[in-house]
C-alpha positions in Angstrom: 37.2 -91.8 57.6 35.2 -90.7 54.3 32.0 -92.9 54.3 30.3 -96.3 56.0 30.5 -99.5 53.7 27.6 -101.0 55.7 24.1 -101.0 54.9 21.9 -98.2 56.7 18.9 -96.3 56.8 18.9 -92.5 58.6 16.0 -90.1 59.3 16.7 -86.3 58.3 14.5 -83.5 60.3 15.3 -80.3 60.8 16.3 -79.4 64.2 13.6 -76.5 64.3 10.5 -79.0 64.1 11.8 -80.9 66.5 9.6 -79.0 69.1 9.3 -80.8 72.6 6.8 -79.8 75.7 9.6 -78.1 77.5 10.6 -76.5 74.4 10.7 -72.3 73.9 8.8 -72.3 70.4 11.7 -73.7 68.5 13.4 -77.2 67.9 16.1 -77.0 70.8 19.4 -78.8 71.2 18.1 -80.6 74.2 15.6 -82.1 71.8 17.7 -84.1 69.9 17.9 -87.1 72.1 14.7 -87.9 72.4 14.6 -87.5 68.1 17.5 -89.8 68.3 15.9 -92.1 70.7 12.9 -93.1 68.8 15.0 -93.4 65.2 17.1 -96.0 67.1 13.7 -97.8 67.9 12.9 -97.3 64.1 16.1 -99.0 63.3 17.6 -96.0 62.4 21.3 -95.6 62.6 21.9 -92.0 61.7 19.6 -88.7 62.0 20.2 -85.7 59.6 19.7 -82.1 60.6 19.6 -79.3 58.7 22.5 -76.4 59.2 23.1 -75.3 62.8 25.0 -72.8 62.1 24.4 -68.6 63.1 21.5 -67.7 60.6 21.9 -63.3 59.7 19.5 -61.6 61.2 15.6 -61.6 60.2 16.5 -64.7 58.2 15.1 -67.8 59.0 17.0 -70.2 56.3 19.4 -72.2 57.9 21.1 -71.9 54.5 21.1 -67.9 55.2 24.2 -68.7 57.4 25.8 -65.7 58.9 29.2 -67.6 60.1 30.5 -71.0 58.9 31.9 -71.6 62.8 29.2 -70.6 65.3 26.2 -72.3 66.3 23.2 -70.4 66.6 21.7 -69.6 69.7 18.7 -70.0 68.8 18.7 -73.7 69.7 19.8 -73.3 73.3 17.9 -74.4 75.9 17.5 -71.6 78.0 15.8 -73.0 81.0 19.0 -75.5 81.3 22.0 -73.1 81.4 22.6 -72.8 85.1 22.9 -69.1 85.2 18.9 -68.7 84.1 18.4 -71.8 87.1 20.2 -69.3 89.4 17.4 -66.2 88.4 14.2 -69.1 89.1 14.3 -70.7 85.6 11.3 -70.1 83.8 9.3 -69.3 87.2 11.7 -66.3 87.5 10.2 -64.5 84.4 9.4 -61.2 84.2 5.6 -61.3 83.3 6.1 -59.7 79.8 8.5 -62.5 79.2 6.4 -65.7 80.3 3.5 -63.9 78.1 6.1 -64.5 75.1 6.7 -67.6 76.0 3.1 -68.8 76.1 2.9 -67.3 72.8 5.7 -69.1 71.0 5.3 -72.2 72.4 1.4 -71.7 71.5 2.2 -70.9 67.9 1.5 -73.5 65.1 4.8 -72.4 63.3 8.2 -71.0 64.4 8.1 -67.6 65.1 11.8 -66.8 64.7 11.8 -63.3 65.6 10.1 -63.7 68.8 11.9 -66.6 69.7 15.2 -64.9 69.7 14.0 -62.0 71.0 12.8 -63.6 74.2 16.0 -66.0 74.2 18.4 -63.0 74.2 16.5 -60.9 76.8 16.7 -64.1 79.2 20.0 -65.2 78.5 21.6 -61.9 79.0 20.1 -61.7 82.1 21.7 -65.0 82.9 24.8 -63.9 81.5 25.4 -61.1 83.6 24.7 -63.3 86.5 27.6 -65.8 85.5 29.8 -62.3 85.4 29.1 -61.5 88.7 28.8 -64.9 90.3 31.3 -67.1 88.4 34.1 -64.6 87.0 34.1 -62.6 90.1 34.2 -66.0 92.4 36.9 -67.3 89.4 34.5 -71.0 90.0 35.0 -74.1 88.1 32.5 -72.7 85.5 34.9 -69.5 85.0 37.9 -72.2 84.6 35.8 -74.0 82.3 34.6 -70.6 79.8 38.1 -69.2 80.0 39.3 -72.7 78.9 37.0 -72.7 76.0 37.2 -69.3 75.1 41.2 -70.6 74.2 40.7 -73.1 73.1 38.1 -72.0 70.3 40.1 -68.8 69.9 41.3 -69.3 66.2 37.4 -68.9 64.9 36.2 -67.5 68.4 37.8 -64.4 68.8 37.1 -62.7 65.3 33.3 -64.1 65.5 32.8 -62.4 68.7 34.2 -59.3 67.4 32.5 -59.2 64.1 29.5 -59.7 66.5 29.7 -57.3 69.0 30.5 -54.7 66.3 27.1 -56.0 64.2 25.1 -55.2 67.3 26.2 -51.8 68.3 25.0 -51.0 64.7 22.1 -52.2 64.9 22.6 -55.5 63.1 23.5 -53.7 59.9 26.1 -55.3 57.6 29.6 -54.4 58.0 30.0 -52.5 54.6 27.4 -50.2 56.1 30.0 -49.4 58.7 32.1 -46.4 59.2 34.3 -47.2 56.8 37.2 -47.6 60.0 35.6 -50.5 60.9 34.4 -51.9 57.7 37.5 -52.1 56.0 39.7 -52.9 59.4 41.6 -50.3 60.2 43.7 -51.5 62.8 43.4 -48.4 65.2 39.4 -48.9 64.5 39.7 -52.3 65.8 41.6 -51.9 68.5 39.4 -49.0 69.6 36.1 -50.8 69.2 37.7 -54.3 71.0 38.1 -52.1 74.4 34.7 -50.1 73.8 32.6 -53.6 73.2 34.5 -56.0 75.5 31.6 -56.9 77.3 29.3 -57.5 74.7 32.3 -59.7 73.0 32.6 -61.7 76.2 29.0 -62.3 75.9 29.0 -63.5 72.4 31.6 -65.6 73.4 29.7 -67.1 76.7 26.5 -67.4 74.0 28.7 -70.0 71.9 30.2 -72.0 75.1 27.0 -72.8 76.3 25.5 -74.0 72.6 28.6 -75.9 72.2 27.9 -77.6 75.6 24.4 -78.3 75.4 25.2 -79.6 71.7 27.9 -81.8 72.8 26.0 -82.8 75.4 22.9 -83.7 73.3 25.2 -85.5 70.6 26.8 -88.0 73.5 23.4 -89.1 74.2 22.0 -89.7 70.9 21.7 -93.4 70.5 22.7 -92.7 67.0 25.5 -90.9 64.4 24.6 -87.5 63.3 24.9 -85.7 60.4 25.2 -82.2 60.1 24.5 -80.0 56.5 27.7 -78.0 55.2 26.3 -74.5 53.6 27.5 -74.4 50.0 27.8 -70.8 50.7 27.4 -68.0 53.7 26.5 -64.5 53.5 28.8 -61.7 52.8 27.7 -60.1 55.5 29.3 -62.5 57.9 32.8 -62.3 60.1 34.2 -65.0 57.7 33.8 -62.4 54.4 34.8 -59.3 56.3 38.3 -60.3 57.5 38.9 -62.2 54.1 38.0 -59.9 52.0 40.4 -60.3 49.5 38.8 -63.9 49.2 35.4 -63.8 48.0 34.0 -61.6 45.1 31.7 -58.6 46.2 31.0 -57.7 42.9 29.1 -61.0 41.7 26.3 -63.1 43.6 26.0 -66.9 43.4 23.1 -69.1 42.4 22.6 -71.8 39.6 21.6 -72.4 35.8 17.9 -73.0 35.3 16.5 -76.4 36.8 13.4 -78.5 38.1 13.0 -76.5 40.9 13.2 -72.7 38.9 12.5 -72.2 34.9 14.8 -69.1 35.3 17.7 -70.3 37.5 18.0 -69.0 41.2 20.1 -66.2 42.3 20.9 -66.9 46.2 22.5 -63.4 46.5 26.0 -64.8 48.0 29.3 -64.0 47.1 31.3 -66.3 45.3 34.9 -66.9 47.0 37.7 -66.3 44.6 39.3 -69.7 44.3 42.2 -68.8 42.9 43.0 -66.7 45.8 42.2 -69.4 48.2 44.2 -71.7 46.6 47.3 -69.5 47.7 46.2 -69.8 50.9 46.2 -73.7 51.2 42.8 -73.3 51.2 43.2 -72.3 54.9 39.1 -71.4 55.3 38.2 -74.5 53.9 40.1 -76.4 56.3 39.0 -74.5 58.9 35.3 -75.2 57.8 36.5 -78.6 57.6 38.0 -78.9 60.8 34.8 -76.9 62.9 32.7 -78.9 61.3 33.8 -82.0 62.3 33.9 -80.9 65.7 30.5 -81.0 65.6 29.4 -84.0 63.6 30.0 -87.5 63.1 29.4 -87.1 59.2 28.2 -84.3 57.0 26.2 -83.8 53.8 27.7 -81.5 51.2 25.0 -79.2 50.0 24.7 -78.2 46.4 28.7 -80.2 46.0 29.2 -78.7 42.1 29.8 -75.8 44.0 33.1 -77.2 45.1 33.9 -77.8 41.1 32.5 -75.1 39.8 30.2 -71.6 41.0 26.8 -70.1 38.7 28.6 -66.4 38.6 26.3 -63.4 37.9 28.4 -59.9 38.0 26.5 -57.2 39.6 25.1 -54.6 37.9 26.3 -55.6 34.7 25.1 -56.9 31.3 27.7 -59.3 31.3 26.9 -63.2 30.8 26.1 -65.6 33.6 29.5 -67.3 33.9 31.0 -70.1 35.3 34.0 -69.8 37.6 36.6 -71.7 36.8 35.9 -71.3 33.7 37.3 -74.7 32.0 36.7 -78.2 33.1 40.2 -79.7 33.8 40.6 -77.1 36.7 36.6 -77.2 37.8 37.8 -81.3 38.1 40.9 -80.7 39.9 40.1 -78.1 42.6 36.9 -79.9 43.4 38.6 -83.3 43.7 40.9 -80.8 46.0 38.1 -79.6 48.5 36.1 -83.1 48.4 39.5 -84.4 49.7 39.6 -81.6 52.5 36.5 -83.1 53.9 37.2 -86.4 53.4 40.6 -86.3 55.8 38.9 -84.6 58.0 37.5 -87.8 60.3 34.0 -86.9 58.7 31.9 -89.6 57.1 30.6 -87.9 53.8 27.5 -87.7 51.7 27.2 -85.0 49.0 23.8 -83.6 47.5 24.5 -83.7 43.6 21.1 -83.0 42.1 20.3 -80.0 39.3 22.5 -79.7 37.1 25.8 -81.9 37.3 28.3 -82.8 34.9 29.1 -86.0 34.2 32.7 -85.3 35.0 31.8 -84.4 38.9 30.1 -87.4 38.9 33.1 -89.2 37.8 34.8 -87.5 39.9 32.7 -88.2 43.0 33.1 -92.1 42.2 36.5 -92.3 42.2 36.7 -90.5 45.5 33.9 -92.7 46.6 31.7 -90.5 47.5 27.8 -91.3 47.6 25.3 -88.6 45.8 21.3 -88.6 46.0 19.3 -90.5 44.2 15.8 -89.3 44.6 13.5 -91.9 43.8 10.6 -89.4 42.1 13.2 -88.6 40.0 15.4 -91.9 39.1 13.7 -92.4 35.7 15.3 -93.5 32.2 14.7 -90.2 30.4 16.3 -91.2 27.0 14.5 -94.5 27.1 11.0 -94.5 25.2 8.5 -94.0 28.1 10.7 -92.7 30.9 10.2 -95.5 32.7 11.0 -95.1 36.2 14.2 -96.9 37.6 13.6 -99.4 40.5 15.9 -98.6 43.7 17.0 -102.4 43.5 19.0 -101.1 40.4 20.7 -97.6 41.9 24.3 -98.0 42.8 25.4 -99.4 46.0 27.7 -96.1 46.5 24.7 -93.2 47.0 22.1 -92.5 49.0 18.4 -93.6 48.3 15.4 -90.8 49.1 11.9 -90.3 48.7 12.4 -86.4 48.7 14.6 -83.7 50.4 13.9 -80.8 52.2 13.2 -78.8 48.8 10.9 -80.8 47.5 6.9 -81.5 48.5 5.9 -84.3 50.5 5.9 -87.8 49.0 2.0 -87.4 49.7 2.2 -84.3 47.7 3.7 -85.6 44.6 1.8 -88.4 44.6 -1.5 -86.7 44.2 0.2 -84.0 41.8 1.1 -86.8 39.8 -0.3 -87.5 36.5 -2.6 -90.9 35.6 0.2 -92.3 32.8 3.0 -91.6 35.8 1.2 -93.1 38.7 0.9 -96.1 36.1 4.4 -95.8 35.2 5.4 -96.0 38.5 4.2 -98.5 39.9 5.3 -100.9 37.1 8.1 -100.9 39.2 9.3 -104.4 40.6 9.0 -103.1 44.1 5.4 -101.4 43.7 3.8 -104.9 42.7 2.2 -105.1 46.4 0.1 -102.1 45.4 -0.8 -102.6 41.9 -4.6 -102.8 41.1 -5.4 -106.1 38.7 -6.3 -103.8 36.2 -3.4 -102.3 36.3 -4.9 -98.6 37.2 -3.2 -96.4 39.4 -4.7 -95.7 43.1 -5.5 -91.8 42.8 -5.7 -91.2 47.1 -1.9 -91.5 48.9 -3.1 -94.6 50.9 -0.5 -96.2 53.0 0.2 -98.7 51.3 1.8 -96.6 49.0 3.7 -95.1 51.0 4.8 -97.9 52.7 5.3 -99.4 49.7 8.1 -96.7 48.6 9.7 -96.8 51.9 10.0 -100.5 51.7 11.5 -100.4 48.5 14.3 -97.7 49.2 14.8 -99.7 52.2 15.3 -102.8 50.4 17.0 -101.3 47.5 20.6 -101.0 46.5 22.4 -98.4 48.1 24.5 -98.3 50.6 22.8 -95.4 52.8 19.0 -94.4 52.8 17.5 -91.0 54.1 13.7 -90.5 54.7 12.4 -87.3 55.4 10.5 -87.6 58.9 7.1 -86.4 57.1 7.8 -88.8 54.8 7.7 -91.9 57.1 4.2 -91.0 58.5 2.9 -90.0 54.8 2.4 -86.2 56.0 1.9 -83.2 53.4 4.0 -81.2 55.6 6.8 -79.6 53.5 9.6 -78.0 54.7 10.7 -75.5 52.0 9.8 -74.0 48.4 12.9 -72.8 46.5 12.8 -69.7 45.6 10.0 -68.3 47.5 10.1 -66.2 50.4 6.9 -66.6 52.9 6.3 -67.4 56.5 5.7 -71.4 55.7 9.4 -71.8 54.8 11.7 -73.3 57.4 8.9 -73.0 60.2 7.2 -76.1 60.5 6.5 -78.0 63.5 6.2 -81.5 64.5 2.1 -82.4 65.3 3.4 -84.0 68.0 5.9 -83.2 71.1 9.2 -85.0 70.3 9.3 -85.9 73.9 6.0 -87.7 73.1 6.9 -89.7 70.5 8.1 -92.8 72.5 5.0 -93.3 74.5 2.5 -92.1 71.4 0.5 -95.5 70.4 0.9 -94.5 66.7 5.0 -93.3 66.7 5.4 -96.3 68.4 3.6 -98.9 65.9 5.5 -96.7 62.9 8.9 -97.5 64.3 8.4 -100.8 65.0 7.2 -101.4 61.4 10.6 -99.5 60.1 12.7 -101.3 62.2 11.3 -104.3 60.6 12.1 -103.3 57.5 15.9 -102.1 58.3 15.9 -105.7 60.0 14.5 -107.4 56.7 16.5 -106.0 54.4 20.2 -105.9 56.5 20.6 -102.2 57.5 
């Protein structure tokens, strides 16, 4: 399966702001039913989550991923793993503990730190209970981890290890190891696999019961999911350090200049040597390929000329910034190659193509059939006199139709930032006509009938898929992340209201029954 041919409409949220009354300050996996329950009222038939995946720690990016296979544990539920049930659940707190937990769940923003502070403290507790009371009784549950734990062994089993060595150092990255360990010696290894078995184990029992509560939350969405493929991970993650002779350590990733930086962005990643790769099959890839669609019922690439082509910039050097491969027949041929990876892999495929794109990715991307964004804000004619904006009735039937992304301010925002002449330009638009004044003058405030107005339109509008950020629909300012800043707003916001709420709030409910009227009106 590669993508849907019918018409729909999907709701994208990060899985952090999806905070619920029983959550522990944080957007939890258990919370995504509830998410997926009231989209499916909306007439919704697909959510969007940001990355899931391990983030390093002290980041709180979910593009900062520390592993391309594990989830992070972050999201668990803790008061639902049985082993915490077992100590008294959330009445069995120590009192320094249920202090914390008052305090995160108090917090206006997520507090990532604390959050996986407390979460670790409790679930280790838990864990050593399931050693004790499961392993030593060699119960169902036992049969059931041991079962995974083989299962999941081809990513499982060097994760936990990179893990349980990243710990006993103090979470410091593995070229800031003994040099034994960094550069795998295998007597170092061996050594350190008998000396941190436990704490392996434990890693291990961290990931079965994320994968359960995911799996378990996924089967009860009323809707598909879409998960958020990193275009990159960090080099200090168990994926670099046993393939090392795969990624570049001398040179970080980023991209040219563009709207979102004058100067470029430098993400500090290390590009993967894609010659090399290719002698391997592409094995990681595949592996990526394969994990993720484990987890997802489809997935958006993020930042797909990456798969074509990667923004080099050596280290330390006065060399050029350089692209890598360096000519276009092979940048078209090995992403063609890696799209196609994804595309076998059962996963239904969108792929974010904004920035800087060459028209032959584009190309490339059609005939492979793949839909990329078309962000309405910036769907203009810009060699036409005027710049006139381009109505989503004309966008092509293969991409997907949004009024912003998780970079990008608020539709609210935008609007207001806007100048006179644009606000004017915009809504000449066939679909604005609802909200045009008779003298043809822009409203300055961000009433809702603008914003209903632009949802109705990329509802109604050509293409095949549509994607509205969840601030979006309610005309919010909230704004999820500024590129290329780093500050305690990023990645941290919060839903105003309890997602397990939302289905008996007067107002969420009134907003997705006028969505699902729209979906109904215009087929998706």
């Amino acid at each position: 399966m590669s993508t849907s041919t019918s018409r729909q409409c999907g709701i994208g949220a990060p899985l952090f702001s999806l905070v619920s009354g029983r959550s522990w300050g944080i957007g939890e996996f258990a919370d995504l039913p509830p998410f997926a329950e009231w989209c499916a009222a909306a007439g919704q038939r697909y959510v969007q989550v940001l990355p899931l995946n391990e983030i390093s720690p002290g980041e709180t990016s979910p593009y900062s991923s520390m592993t391309a296979m594990a989830l992070d544990p972050i999201y668990i539920h803790v008061p639902a793993v049985p082993d915490v049930l077992a100590l008294g659940g959330e009445t069995g707190l120590p009192a320094d503990d249920a202090a914390a937990l008052d305090a995160v769940r108090a917090a206006a923003r997520v507090r990532y730190a604390d959050v996986r502070g407390l979460k670790l403290r409790v679930l280790r507790r838990g864990y050593l209970r399931f050693v004790r009371d499961e392993l030593g009784t060699r119960s169902a549950r036992a049969v059931a981890f041991e079962s995974y734990v083989r299962r999941e062994g081809w990513w499982l089993d060097g994760y936990a290890l990179f893990r349980a060595i990243h710990a006993a150092h103090d979470e410091r990255a593995w070229w800031d190891w003994p040099s034994a360990l960094a550069y795998s010696d295998p007597a170092a290894l061996k050594d350190a696999g008998a000396a941190l078995a436990e704490e392996q184990r434990f890693r291990a029992w961290l990931q079965w019961i994320a994968e359960e509560q995911w799996q378990a939350a996924r089967q009860a969405a009323d809707v598909r999911v879409f998960g958020d493929l990193p275009f990159m991970i960090s080099g200090d993650s168990p994926d670099v350090w046993t393939r090392r002779e795969q990624f570049r350590l001398d040179a970080t990733v980023g991209v040219p200049p563009d709207a979102f930086s004058e100067t470029g962005q430098d993400w500090g990643l290390p590009p993967w040597r894609w010659d090399v790769m290719r002698g391997t099959g592409f094995q990681w890839m595949r592996a990526r390929a394969r994990r993720t669609a484990a987890l997802f019922d489809g997935v958006r690439i993020d930042h797909l000329v990456g798969l074509y082509r990667i923004y080099v910039r050596p280290i330390d050097t006065t060399l050029e910034k350089v692209f890598s491969p360096a000519d276009e027949p092979t940048q078209s041929q090995l992403g063609a190659t890696l799209l196609n990876v994804y595309l076998g892999s059962g996963l239904e495929v969108v792929a974010e193509d904004l920035g800087t794109v060459p028209d032959f990715v584009r190309w490339s991307m059609a005939r492979l059939g793949v839909p990329g964004f078309k962000v309405m804000r910036w769907e203009r004619a810009w060699d036409t006199d005027g710049r006139p904006f381009v109505d989503p009735s004309a966008y092509p039937e293969v991409a997907v139709a949004l009024s912003g992304t998780h970079d990008t301010e608020s539709l609210a925002q935008w609007w207001r930032d806007l100048t006179d002449a644009d606000r004017t330009a915009f809504l000449a638009l066939p679909s604005m006509a609802a909200v045009r004044r008779a003298d043809g003058a822009a409203p300055t405030p961000f009433v809702p009938d603008v914003r209903d107005a632009v949802i109705r339109a990329l509802v109604g509008g050509a293409s095949r898929y549509v994607m509205l950020p969840l601030q979006d629909v309610f005309g919010w300012d909230a704004r999820i992340n500024t590129p290329a800043t780093v500050n305690d707003q990023n990645w941290t916001w919060k839903s105003p209201v309890a997602v397990d709420r939302w289905r008996d709030d007067a107002d969420w409910v009134a907003r997705a029954e006028w969505l699902a009227a729209q979906c109904r009106a215009s087929g998706r």
